[in-house]
N, C-alpha and C positions, 0 to 999 in steps of 0.2 A: 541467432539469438533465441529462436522458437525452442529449440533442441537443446537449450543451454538452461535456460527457464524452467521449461518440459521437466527435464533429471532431477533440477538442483532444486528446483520450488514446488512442480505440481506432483511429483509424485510422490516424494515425502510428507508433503500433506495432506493426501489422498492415505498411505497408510496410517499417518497420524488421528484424523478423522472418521475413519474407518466404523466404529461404535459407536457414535455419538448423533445423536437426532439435532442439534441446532450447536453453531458456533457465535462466537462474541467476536466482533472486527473492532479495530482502528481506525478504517477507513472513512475518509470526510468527504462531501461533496465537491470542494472544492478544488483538492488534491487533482481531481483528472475530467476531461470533457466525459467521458465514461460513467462517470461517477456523479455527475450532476443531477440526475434522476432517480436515484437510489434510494430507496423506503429504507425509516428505521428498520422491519422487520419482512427480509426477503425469504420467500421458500425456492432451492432449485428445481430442476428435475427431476432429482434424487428424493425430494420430500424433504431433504433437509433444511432448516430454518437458520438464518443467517441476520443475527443481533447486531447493528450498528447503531449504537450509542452514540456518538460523536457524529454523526452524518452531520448535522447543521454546525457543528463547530466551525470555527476561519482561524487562519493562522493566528491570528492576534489572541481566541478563545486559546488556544494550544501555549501560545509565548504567559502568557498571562498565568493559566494553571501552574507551567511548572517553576517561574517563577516564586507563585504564591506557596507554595508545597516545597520550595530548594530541591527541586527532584533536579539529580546527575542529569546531563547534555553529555549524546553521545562524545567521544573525544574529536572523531573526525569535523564536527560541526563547525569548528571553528575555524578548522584550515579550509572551509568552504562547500562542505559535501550537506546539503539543506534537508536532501530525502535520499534515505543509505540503502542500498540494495546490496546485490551481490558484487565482487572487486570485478569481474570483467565489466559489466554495465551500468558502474557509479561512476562519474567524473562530478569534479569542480563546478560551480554555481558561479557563475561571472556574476559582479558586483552587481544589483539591481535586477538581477534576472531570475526569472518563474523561479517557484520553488522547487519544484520536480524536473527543471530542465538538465538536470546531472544527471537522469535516468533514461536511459538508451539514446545519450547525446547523440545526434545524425541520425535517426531515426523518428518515423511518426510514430511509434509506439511509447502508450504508456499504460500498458498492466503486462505485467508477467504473465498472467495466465490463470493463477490461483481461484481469483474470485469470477471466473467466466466460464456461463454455464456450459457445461460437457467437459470435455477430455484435456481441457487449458490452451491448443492450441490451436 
């Protein structure tokens, strides 16, 4: 999965990136144990600065917004897929279960590699 990730996520966003002194995330605290220390406003290695707006949001902040705004739900959402990755390492969300546990099912990982400082993997 390291090498699957690596191609398909960190290095496209590494060329995407590439110009740019600071990015804007999505990412919430809650979303991963990883993630639960995560300042609004991080700098890496690189010097780049790394804007998370949403860090203190919770699921219910998330269901609530787009409710309030009619904002589009992915399609998959409702046949069970809660946090969408890439098709090899998204599965199904058993009823009552973590929200992220669809991402790299049978496995303890949960970041691709994107937001972790160095090389992603």
């Amino acid at each position: 999965m390291d090498g699957c990730c690596h191609i398909r996520k960190v290095l496209p966003q590494a060329l995407a990136i590439g110009g740019f002194d600071a990015l804007i995330t999505g990412r919430k605290r809650f979303q991963t144990g990883a993630r639960q220390e995560m300042d609004i406003i991080e700098q890496d290695s690189d010097g780049r600065f790394k804007v998370n707006p949403l860090a203190n949001w919770q699921l219910n902040d998330l269901k609530t917004y787009i409710e309030t705004h009619n904002l589009p739900r992915h399609p998959l959402v409702k046949d069970g897929y809660l946090s969408i990755g890439c098709m090899p390492c998204t599965t199904r969300v058993e009823e009552g279960g973590d929200y992220r546990s669809g991402r790299w099912a049978g496995s303890d990982r949960d970041e691709c590699g994107i937001h972790i400082d160095g090389d992603g993997i």
